[in-house]
Short mmCIF file of the C-alpha atoms (twelve columns), coordinates in Angstrom:
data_MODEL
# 
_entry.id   MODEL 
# 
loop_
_atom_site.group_PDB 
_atom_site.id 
_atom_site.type_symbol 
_atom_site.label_atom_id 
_atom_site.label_alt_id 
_atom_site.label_comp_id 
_atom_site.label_asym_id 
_atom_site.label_seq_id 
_atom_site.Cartn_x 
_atom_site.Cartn_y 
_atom_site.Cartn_z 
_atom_site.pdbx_PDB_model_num 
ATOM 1   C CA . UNK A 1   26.275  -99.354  -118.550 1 
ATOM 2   C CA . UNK A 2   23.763  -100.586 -116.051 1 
ATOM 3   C CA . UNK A 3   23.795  -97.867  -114.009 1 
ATOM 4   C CA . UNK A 4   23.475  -95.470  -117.349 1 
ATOM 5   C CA . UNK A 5   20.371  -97.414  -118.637 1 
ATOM 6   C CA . UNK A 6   19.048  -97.237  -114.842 1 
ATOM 7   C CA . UNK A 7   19.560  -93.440  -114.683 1 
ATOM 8   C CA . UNK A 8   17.611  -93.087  -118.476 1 
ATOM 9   C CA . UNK A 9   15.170  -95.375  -116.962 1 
ATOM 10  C CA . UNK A 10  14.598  -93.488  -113.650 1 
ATOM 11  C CA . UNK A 11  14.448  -90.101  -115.893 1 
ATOM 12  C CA . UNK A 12  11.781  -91.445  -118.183 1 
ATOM 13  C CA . UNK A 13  9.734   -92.781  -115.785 1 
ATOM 14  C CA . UNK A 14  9.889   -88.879  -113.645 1 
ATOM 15  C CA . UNK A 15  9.335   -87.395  -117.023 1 
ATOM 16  C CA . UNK A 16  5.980   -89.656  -117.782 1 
ATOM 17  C CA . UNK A 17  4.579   -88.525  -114.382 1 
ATOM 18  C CA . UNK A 18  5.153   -84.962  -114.854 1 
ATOM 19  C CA . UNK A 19  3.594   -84.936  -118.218 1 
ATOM 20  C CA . UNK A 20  0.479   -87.275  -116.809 1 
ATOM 21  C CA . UNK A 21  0.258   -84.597  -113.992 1 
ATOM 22  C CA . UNK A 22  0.470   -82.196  -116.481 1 
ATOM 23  C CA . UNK A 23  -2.507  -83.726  -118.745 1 
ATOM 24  C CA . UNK A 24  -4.725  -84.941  -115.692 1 
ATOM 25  C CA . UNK A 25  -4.180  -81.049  -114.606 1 
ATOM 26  C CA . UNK A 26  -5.524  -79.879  -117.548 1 
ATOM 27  C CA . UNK A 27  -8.659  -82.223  -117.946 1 
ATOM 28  C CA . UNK A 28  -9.436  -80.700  -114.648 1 
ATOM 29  C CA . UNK A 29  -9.661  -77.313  -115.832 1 
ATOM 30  C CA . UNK A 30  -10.942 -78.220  -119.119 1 
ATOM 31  C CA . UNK A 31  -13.948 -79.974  -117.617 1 
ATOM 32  C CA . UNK A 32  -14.747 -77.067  -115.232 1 
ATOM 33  C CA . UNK A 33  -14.734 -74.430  -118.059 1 
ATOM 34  C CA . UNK A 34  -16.892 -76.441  -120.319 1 
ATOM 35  C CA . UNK A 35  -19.462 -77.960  -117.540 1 
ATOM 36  C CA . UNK A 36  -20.199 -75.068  -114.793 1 
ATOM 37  C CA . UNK A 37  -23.376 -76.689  -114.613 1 
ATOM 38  C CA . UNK A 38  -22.319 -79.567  -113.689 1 
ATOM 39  C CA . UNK A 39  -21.661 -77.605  -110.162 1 
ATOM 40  C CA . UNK A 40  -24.918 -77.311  -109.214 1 
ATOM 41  C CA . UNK A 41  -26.372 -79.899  -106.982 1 
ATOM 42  C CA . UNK A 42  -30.247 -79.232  -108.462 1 
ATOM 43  C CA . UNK A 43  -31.524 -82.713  -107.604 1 
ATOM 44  C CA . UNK A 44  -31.195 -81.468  -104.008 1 
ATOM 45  C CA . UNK A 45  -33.234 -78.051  -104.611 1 
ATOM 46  C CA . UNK A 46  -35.611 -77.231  -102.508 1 
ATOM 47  C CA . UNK A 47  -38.481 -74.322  -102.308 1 
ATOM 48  C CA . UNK A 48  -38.489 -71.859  -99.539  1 
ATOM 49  C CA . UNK A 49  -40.285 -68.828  -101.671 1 
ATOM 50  C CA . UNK A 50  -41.170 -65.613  -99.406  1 
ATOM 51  C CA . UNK A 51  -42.546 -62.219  -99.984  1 
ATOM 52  C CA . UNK A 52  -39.317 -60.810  -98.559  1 
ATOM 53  C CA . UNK A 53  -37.198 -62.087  -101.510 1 
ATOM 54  C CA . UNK A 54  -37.891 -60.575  -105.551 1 
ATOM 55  C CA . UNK A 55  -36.641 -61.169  -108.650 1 
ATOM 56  C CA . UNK A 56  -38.277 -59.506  -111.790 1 
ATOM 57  C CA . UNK A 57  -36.831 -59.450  -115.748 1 
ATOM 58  C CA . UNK A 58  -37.538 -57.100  -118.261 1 
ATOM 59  C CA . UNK A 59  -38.766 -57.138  -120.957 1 
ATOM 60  C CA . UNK A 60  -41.442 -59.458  -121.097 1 
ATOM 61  C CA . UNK A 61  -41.667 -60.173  -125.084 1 
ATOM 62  C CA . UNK A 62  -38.107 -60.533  -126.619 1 
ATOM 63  C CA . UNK A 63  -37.076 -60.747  -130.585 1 
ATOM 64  C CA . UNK A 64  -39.814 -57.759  -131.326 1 
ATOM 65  C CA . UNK A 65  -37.441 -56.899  -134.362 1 
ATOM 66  C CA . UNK A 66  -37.057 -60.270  -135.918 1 
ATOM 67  C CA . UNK A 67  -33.348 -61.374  -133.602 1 
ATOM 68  C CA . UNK A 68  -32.817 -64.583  -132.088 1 
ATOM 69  C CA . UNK A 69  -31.341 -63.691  -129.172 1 
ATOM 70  C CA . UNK A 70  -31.712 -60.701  -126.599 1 
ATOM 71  C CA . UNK A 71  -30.733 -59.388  -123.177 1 
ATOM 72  C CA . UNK A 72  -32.526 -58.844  -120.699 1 
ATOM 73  C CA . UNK A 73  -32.538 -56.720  -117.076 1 
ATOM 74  C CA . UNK A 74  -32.853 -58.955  -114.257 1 
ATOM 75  C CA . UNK A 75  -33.633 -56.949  -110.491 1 
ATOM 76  C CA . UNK A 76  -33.302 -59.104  -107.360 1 
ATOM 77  C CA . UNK A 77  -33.491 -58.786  -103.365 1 
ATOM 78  C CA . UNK A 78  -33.201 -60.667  -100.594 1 
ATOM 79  C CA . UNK A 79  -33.197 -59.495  -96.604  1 
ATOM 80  C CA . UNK A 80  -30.544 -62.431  -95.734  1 
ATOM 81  C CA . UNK A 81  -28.183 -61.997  -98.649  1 
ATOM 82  C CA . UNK A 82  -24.701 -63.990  -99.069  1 
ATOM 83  C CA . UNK A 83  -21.765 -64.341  -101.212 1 
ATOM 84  C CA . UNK A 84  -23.114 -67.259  -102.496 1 
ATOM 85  C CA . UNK A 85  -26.494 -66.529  -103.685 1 
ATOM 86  C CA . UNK A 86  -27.364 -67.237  -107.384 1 
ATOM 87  C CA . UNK A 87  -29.464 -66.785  -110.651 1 
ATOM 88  C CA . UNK A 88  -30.654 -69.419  -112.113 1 
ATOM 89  C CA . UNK A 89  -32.611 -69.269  -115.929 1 
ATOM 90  C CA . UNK A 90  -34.857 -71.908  -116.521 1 
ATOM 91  C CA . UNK A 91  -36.860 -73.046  -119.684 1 
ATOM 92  C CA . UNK A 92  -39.780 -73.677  -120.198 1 
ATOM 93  C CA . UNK A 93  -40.828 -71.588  -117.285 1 
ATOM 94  C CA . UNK A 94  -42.321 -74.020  -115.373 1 
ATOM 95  C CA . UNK A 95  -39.644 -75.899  -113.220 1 
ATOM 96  C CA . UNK A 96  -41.441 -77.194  -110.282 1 
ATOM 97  C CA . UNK A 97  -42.399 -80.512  -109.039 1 
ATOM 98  C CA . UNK A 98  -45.343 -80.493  -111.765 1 
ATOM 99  C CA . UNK A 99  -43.589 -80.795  -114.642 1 
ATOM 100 C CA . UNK A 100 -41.808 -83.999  -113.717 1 
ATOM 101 C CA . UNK A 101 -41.829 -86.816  -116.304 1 
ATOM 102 C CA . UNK A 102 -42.461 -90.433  -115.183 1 
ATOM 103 C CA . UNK A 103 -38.815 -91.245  -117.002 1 
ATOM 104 C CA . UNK A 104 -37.189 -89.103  -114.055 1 
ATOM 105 C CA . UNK A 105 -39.074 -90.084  -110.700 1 
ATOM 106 C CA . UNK A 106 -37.909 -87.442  -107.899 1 
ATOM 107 C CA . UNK A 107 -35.154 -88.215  -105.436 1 
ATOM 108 C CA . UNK A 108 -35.851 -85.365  -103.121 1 
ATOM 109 C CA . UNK A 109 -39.213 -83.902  -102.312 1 
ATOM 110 C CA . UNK A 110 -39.474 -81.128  -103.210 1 
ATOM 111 C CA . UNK A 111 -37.622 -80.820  -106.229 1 
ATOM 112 C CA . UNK A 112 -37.196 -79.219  -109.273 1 
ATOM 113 C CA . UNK A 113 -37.270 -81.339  -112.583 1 
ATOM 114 C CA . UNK A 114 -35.041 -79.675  -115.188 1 
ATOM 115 C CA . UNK A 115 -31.662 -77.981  -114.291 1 
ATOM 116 C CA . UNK A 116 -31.082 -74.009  -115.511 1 
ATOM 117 C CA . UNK A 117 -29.692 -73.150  -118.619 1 
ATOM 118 C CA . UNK A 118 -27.174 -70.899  -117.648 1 
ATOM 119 C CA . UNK A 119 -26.619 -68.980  -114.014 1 
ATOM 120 C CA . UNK A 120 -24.508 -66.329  -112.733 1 
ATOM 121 C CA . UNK A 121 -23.778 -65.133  -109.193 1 
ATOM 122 C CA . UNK A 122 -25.943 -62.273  -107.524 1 
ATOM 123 C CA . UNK A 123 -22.835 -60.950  -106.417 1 
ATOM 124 C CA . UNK A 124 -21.472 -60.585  -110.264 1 
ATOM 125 C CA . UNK A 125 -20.954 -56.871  -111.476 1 
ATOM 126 C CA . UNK A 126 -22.631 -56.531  -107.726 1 
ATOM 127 C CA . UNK A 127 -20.657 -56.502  -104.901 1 
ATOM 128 C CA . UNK A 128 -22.468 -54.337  -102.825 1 
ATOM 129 C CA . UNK A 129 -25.402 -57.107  -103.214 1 
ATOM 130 C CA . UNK A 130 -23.606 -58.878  -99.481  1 
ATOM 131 C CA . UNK A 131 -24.406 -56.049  -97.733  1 
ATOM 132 C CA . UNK A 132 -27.514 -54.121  -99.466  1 
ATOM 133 C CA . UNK A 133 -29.497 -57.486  -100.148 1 
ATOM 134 C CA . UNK A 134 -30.493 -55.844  -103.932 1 
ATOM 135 C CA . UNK A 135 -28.813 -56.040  -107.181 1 
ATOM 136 C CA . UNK A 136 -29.298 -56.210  -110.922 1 
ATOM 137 C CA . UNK A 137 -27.352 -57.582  -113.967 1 
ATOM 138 C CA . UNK A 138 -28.201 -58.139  -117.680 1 
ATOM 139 C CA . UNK A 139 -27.851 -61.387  -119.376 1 
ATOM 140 C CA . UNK A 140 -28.400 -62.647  -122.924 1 
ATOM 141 C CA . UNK A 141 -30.805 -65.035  -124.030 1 
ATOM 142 C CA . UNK A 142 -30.974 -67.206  -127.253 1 
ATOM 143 C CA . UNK A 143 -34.558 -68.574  -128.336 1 
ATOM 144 C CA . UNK A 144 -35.177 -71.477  -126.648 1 
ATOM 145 C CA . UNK A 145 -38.467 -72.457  -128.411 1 
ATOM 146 C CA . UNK A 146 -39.824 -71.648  -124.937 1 
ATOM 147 C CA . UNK A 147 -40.505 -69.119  -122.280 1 
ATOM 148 C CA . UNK A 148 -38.268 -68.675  -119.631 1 
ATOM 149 C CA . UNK A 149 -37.964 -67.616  -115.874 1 
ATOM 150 C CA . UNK A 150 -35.598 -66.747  -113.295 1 
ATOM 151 C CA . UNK A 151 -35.131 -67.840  -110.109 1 
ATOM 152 C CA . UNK A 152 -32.929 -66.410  -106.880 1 
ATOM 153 C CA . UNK A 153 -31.128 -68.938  -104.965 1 
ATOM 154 C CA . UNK A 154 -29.717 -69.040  -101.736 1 
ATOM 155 C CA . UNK A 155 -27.228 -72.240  -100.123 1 
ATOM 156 C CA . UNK A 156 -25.052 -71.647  -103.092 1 
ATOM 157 C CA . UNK A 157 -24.951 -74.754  -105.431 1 
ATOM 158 C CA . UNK A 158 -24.496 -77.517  -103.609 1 
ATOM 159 C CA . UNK A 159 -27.497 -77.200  -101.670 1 
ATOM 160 C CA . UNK A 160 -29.868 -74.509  -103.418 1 
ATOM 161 C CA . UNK A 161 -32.804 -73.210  -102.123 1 
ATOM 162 C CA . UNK A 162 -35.652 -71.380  -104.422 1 
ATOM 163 C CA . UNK A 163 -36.482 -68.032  -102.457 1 
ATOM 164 C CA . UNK A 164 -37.996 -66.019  -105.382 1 
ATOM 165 C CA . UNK A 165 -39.110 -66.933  -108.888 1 
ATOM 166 C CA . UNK A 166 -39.836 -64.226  -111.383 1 
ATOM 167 C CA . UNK A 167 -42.244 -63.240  -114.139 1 
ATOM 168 C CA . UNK A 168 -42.841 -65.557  -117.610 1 
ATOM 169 C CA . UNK A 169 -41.387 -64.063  -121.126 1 
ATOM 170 C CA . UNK A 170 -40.708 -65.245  -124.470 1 
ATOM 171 C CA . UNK A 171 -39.801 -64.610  -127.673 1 
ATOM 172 C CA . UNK A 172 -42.453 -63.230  -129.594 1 
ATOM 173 C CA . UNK A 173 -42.052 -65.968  -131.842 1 
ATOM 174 C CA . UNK A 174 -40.573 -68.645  -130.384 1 
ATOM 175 C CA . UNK A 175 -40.686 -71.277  -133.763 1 
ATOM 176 C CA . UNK A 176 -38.868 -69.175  -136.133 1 
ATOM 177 C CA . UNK A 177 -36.478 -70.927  -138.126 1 
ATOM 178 C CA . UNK A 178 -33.172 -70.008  -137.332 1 
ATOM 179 C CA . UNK A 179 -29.380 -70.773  -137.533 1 
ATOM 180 C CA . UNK A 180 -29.301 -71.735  -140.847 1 
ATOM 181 C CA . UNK A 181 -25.704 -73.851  -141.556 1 
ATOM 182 C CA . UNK A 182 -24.343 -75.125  -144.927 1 
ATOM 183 C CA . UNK A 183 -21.848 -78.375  -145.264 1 
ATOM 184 C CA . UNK A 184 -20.566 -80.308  -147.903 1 
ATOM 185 C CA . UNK A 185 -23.020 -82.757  -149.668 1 
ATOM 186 C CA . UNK A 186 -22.283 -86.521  -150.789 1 
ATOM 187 C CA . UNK A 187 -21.161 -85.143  -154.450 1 
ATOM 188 C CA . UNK A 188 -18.441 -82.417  -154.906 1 
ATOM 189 C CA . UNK A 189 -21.578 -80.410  -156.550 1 
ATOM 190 C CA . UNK A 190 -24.332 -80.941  -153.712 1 
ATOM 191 C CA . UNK A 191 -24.480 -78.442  -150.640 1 
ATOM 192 C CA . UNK A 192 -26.485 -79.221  -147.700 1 
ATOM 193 C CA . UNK A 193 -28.867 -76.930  -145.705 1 
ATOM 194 C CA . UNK A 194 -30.188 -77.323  -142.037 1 
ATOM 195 C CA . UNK A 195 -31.658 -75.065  -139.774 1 
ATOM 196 C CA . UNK A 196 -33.729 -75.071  -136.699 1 
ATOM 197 C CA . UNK A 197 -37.607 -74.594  -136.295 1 
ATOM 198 C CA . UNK A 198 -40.174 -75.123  -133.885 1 
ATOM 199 C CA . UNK A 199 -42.909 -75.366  -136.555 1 
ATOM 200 C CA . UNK A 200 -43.715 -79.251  -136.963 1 
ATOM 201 C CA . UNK A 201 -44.622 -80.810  -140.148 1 
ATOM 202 C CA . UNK A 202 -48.384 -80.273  -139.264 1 
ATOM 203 C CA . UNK A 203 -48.454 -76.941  -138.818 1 
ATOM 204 C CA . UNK A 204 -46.082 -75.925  -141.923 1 
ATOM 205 C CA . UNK A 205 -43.985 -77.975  -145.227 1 
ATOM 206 C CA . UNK A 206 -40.596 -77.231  -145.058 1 
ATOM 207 C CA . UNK A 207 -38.785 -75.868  -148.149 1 
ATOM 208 C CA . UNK A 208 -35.222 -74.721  -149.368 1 
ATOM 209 C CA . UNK A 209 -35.252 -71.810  -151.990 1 
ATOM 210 C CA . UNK A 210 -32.499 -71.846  -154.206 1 
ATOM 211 C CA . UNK A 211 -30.704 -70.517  -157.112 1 
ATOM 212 C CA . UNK A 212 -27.930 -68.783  -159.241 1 
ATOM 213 C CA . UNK A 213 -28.047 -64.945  -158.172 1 
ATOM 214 C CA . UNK A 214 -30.106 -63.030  -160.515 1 
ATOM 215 C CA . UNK A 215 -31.114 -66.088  -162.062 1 
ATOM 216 C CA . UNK A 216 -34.365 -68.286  -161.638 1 
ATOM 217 C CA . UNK A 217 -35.122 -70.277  -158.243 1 
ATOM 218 C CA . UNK A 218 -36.043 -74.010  -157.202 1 
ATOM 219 C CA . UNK A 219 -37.890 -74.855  -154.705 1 
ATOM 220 C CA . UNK A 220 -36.442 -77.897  -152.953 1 
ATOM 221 C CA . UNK A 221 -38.612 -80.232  -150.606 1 
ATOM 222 C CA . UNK A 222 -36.424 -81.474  -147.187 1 
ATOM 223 C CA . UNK A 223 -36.705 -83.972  -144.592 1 
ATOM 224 C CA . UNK A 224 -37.170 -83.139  -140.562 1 
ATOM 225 C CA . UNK A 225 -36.066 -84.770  -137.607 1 
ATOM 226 C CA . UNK A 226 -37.543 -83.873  -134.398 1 
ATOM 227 C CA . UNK A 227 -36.487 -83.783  -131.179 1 
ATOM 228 C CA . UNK A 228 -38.336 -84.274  -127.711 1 
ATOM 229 C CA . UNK A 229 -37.994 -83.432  -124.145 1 
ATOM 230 C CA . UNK A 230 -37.636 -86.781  -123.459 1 
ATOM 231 C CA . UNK A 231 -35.026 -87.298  -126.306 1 
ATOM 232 C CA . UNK A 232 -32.364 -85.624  -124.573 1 
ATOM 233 C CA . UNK A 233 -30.296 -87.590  -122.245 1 
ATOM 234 C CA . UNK A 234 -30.768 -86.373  -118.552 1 
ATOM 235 C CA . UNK A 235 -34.269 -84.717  -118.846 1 
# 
């Protein structure tokens, strides 16, 4: 019996590490897919920009037809390319040491103040970018209630250097209210409506428009919470 109740023992315990194997396994992979970001080392980024690197995006005014969201060409070239050159989208536009707030003092000199938004290899879709030193890609943007540029990157992402930084563009009209989203309310009879806007209370009342369809409308006053740079943890 004691050798029985040792073997179940011995068997449970191999079966609790395989399973937390198994889960710290998968919280590894689960934490790279949702933070790729978190890969690049941008408190070390320094700026090396020279004439013999480029990166330019077209177009320069997105959401001309009312959309939130757009893609855009960017071209690129370097004379010393590598595998591990990058893109990096930044917004606002202006990244640099300048736009540093006193709540985040620098740690390197120089630096850059707010990480991209998104980024993508120069080698992606590209792979004749190693040897050529030139490349292009497209890439979607959201509005961001702010312009945007690109920059090219060399060192990869654990110790990226600025060589080229493109031209400024924006939405056409980057406070637009947009992504409108419905929940339930505190009653079984109340619905609730948010949505996001740049406008701020000073420059425009906020309003919800309802009624049955076909039927008279109410006009509904609503409350607004705003949000800061210096709101968001990390900036």
């Amino acid at each position: 019996m004691t050798e029985m109740f040792v073997g179940i023992m011995t068997a449970f315990h191999l079966i609790w590490e395989a399973i937390l194997w198994v889960c710290l396994t998968l919280r590894g992979v689960a934490s790279d897919y949702h933070q790729p970001l978190s890969k690049i080392a941008i408190h070390k980024a320094t700026a090396a920009v020279h004439g013999s690197a480029y990166i330019k995006v077209t177009p320069s005014v997105l959401g001309l037809k009312g959309g939130s969201s757009e893609w855009v060409t960017v071209e690129y070239g370097c004379n010393q390319p590598s595998t591990d050159d990058w893109i990096g989208v930044f917004s606002p536009s202006n990244f640099n040491e300048s736009s540093c707030s006193p709540e985040s003092p620098p740690t390197y000199s120089p630096l850059l103040c707010t990480a991209p938004i998104k980024f993508q290899y120069a080698t992606y879709l590209n792979p004749e970018y190693e040897e050529t030193g030139n490349g292009r890609m497209r890439l979607q943007l959201i509005n961001q209630r702010s312009d945007f540029s690109f920059a090219l990157f060399t060192g990869g992402l654990s110790n990226p250097t600025v060589v080229a930084v493109s031209n400024t563009i924006s939405f056409a009209n980057p406070k637009a209210p947009v992504y409108p989203r419905l929940a339930q309310g505190k009653l079984w009879n109340e619905i609730t409506v948010t949505w996001t806007s740049g406008y701020g209370t000073e420059e425009a009342e906020p309003f919800v428009e309802w009624g049955p369809v076909g039927g008279g409308t109410t006009q509904s006053p609503v409350g607004t919470l705003t949000f800061h740079r210096n709101s968001m943890c990390g900036t």
